[in-house]
N, C-alpha and C positions, 0 to 999 in steps of 0.2 A: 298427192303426186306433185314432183318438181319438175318448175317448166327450164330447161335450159338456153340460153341466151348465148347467142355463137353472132360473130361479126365477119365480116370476109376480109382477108388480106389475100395480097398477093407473095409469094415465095422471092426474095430478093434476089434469089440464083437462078430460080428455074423459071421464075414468073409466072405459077400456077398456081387461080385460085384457091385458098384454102378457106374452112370455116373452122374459126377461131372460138373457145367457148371466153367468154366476156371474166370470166374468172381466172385467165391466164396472161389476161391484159396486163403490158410491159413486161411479161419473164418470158426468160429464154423457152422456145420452139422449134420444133424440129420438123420441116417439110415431111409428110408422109409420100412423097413422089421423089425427092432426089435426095431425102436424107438432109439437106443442110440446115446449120442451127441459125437462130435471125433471134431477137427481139423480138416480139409482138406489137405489135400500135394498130389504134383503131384509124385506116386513110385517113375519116371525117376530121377526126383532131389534128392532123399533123397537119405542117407549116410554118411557115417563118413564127420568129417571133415575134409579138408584136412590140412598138414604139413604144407605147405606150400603151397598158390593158386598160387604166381606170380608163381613158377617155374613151375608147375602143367600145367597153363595156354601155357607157353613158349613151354615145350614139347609138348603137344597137339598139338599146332598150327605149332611147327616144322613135327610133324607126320605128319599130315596133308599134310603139303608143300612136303613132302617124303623125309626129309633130313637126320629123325632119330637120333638128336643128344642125345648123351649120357649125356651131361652137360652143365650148362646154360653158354651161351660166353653172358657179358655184352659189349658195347663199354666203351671206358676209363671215356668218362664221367660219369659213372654211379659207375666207383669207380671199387674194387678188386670182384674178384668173389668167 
């Protein structure tokens, strides 16, 4: 038996929750309450873009680890920081 995996958006028109099944993630949907079509996006992801991902990515995974650095230390082979 398959388990299915739904995420919740909100309807851009009518702004009623919907649950989304994870396999229609980014195509076109259609409120089952007012009828209008939207994109799909899971909220969690959505957001600016970032500046920069790699160093975005470095610090997160620094936090993470709890080392908390303030600025990205490359090794030399990766060149100047």
């Amino acid at each position: 038996m398959c388990k299915v995996t739904y995420f919740v958006q909100s309807c851009p028109t009518c702004g009623r929750k919907l649950q989304v099944k994870v396999e229609y993630l980014g195509l076109e949907v259609s409120c089952q309450h007012c009828g209008a079509s939207f994109t799909s996006q899971d909220p969690a992801m959505v957001g600016a873009p970032l500046e920069n991902p790699v160093d975005d990515a470095l610090h997160k995974a620094d936090a993470f680890l709890g080392r908390g650095l303030t600025s990205t230390h490359f090794p030399a082979a990766f060149g100047p920081n």
